[in-house]
N, C-alpha and C positions, 0 to 999 in steps of 0.2 A: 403206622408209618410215621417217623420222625423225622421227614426229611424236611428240606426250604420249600422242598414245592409237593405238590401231590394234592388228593382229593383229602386232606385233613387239612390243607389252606385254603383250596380252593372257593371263591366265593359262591354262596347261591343266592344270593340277593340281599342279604344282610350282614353290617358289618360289628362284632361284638369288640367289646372294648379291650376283649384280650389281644385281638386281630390287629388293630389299632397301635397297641404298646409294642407288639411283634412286630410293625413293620416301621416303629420308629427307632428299634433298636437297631433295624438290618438299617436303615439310613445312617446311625451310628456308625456303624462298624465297615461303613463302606469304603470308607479311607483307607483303613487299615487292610482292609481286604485288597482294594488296588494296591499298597505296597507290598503284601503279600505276593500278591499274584509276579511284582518286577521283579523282589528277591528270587522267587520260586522257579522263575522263566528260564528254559534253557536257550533260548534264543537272544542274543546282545539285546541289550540297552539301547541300543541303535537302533533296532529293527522295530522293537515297537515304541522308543520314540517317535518312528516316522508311525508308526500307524496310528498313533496318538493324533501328530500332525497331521493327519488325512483326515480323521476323524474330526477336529477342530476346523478344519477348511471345510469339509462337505457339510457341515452344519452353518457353516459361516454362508456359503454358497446357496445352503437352501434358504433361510433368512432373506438375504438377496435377491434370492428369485421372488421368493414371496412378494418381498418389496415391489418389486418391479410389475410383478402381477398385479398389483392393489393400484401402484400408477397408470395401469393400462387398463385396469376397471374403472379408475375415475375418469381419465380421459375419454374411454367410451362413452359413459355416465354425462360427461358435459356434451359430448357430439351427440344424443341421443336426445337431450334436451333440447340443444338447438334448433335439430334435425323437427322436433314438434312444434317446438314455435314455428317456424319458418312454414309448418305445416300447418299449422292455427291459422296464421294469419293469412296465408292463401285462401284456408277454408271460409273466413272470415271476408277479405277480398271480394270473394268469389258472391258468397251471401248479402255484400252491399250493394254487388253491381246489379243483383238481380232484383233489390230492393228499389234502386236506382233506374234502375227498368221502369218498373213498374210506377213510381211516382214521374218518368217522363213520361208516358204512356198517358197520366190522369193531366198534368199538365198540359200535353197537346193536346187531348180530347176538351180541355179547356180553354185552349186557345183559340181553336177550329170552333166555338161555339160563341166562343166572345166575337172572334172576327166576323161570323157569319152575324151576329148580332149587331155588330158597328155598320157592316156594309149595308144589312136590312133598312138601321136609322139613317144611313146616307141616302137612298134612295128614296125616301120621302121627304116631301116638299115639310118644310119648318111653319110653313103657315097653313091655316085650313084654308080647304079650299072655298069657303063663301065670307070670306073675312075681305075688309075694305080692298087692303093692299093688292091683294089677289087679284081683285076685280080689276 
């Protein structure tokens, strides 16, 4: 089979150099082949000019979309980011106050120990008791 396409082009995982040269001639001859095809056409000039134009806009349009996709992935991408921080730092928040806790918790247990300890020394007399003054 000599044909453009078939199981004598077809690849099976390797590309030989002849394969290579053949498919930079068909790149070649692709031009000519498109005005081929206008001369050849029994349909005007007009008609598939516009198909042409269809063709050029729907590729235009997907590009476009694309773009707009890749803007709405990054935009996601930075609200996603936020959305973590803002969840860090609550997690974070959350982890100092319990920290916070805990060091008032030692604090009053320090306080309540000192105070109980001031009121002890208030409660006894500053002088012994068989000392002159006392007497």
């Amino acid at each position: 089979m000599t044909g453009a396409f078939g199981t004598p082009r077809a690849s099976n995982g390797t590309c030989t150099r002849g394969q290579v040269t053949d498919m930079r001639n068909a790149l070649r001859q692709l031009p000519t082949s498109v005005t081929n095809v206008f001369e050849r056409a029994k349909i005007g000039k007009g008609a598939l000019s516009t198909v042409a134009v269809i063709a050029v806009l729907q590729a235009y349009f997907v590009r476009e979309l694309l773009a707009a996709e890749l803007l709405f992935v990054v935009g996601f991408a930075v609200l996603f980011v936020l959305g973590g921080i803002a969840y860090l730092l609550g997690a974070l928040g959350e982890r100092g106050l319990d920290l916070a806790e805990a060091g008032v918790r030692v604090a009053g247990s320090s306080a309540r120990r000192g105070y109980s300890a001031i009121e002890d020394i208030s409660r006894k007399s500053f002088r012994h008791p068989r000392s002159e003054s006392a007497q």
